[in-house]
C-alpha positions as CSV (number, residue, x, y, z in Angstrom):
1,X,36.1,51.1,-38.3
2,X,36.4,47.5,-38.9
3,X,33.5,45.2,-38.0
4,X,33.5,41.3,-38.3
5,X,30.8,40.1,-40.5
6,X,27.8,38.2,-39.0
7,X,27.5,35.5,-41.5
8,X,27.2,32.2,-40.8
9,X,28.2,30.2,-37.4
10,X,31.1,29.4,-36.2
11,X,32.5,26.9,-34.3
12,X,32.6,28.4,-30.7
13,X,28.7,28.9,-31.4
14,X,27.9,25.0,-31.9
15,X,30.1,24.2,-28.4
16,X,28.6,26.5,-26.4
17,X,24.6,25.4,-27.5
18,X,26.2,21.7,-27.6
19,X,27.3,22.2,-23.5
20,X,23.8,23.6,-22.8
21,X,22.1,20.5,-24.5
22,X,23.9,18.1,-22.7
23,X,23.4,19.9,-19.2
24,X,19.7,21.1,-19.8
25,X,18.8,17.7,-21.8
26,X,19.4,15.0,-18.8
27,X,18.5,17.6,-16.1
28,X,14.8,17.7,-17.8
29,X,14.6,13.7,-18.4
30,X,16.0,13.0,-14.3
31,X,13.0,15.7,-13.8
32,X,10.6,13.8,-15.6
33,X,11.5,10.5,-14.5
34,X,11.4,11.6,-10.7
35,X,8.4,13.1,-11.3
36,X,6.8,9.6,-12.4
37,X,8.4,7.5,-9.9
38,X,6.7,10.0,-7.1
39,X,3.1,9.9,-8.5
40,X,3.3,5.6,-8.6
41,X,4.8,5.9,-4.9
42,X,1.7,8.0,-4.3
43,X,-0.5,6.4,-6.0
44,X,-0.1,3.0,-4.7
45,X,-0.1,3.9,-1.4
46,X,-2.9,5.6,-1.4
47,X,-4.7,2.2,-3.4
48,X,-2.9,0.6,-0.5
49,X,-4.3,2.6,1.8
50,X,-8.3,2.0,0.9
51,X,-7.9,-1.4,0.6
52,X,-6.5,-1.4,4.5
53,X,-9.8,1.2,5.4
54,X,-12.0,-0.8,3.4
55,X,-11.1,-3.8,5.4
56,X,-11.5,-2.5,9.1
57,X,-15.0,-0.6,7.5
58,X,-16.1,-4.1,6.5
59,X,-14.8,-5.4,10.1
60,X,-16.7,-2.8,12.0
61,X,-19.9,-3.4,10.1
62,X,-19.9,-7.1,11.2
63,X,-21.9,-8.2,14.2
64,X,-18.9,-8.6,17.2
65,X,-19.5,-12.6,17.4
66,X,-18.8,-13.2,14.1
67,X,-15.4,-12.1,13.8
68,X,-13.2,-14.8,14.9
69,X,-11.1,-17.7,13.1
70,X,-13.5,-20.5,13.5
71,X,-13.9,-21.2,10.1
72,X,-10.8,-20.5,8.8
73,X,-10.6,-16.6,8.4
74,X,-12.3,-13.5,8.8
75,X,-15.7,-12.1,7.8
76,X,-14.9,-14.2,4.9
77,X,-18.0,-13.8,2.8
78,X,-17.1,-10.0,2.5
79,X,-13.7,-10.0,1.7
80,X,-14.2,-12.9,-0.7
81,X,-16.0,-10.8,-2.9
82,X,-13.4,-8.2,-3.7
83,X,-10.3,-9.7,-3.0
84,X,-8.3,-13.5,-3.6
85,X,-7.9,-15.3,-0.6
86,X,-3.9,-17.0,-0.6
87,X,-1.9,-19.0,1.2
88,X,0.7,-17.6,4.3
89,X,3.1,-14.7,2.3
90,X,6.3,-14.0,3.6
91,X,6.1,-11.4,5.3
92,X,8.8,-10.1,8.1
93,X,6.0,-8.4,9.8
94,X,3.8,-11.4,11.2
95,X,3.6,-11.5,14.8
96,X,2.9,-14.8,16.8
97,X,0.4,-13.0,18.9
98,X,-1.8,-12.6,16.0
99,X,-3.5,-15.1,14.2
100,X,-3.8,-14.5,9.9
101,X,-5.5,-14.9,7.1
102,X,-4.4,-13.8,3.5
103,X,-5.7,-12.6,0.3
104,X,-4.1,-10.4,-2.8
105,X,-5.4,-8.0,-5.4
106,X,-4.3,-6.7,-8.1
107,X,-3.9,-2.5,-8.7
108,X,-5.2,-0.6,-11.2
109,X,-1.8,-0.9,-13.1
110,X,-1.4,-4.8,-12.5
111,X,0.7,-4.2,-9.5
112,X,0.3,-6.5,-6.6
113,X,-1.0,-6.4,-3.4
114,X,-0.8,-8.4,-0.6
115,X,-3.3,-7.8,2.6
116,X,-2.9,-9.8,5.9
117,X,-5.2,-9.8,8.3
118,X,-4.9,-10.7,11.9
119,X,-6.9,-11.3,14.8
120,X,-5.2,-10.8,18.6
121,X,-4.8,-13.8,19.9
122,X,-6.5,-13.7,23.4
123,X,-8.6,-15.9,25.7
124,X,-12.3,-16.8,25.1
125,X,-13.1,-14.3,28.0
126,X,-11.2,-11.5,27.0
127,X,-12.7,-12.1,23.5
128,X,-15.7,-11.6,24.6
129,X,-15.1,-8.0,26.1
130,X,-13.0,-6.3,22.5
131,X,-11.4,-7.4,19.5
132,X,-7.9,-5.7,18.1
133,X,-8.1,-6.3,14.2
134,X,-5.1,-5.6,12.6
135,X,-4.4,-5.1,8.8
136,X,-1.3,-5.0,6.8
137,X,-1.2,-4.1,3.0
138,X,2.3,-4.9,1.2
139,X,2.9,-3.5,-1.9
140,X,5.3,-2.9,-4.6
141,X,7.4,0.4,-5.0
142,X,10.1,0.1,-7.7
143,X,12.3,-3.3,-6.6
144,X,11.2,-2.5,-3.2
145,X,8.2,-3.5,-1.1
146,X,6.5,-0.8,1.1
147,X,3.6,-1.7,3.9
148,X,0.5,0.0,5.7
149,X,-0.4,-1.1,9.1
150,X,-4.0,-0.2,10.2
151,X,-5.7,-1.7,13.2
152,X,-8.6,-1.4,14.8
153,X,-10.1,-2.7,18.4
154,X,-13.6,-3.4,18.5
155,X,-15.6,-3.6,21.6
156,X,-18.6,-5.7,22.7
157,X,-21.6,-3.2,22.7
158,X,-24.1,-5.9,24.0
159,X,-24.7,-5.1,27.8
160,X,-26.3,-8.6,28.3
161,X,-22.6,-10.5,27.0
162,X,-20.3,-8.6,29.5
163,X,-19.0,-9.4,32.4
């Protein structure tokens, strides 16, 4: 019998591990890089998502005749202390039946959010019976920008105030 030798490599033997390379190669970057752009997306909404709570938390915990726009915005003392207050953003989610206040903060990885807060607009008698707070965080994902909505009503406890 006639057997080929073993020695050595031969061409046939560098395509074929050649093909797997460039098939396995990408496959395990596209992988890797999915895998990162999923825990960001994750991650900043759930950043965006405790700066919404912590918001409404901080609305709830203030007396129901202080939360109005009197003096220009919201509970302001509070919010003042963890976030920048800013000027109108554009945002395609305002509605007229609201009236806003703004602020920004920046994410653990620089990233940029920004946090409008709105008041239903209603009249001084109905004001006086429950509040509807709403907040909306916008904040970046890739080139695009994502948003949380959270709102809130909050109703007049004191017996003596209602009507």
């Amino acid at each position: 019998m006639n057997f080929k030798s073993n020695k050595g490599v031969t061409g046939i033997d560098i395509v074929i591990a050649m093909l797997i390379l460039m098939v396995t190669v990408p496959t395990m970057f596209g992988i890797a890089y999915n895998l990162t752009k999923d825990n960001n997306y994750g991650r900043r909404e759930s950043y965006a998502v405790k700066i919404a709570t912590e918001i409404i938390e901080t609305a709830k915990a203030t007396e129901f005749d202080e939360i109005s726009f009197k003096s220009g915005s919201l509970f302001t003392e509070e919010l003042d202390k963890n976030y920048k207050k800013t000027s109108k953003i554009d945002s395609e989610t305002e509605e007229e039946i609201y009236e806003y206040t703004y602020y920004t903060c920046e994410g653990n990885d620089k990233e940029h959010y920004q946090i409008q807060i709105g008041l239903l607009k209603k009249s001084d008698a109905q004001q006086d019976l429950a509040k509807k707070i709403k907040v909306t965080v916008i904040y970046p994902v890739g080139n695009k920008e994502k948003e949380i909505d959270i709102s809130t009503v909050m109703e007049n406890t004191k017996s003596e105030d209602v009507h």
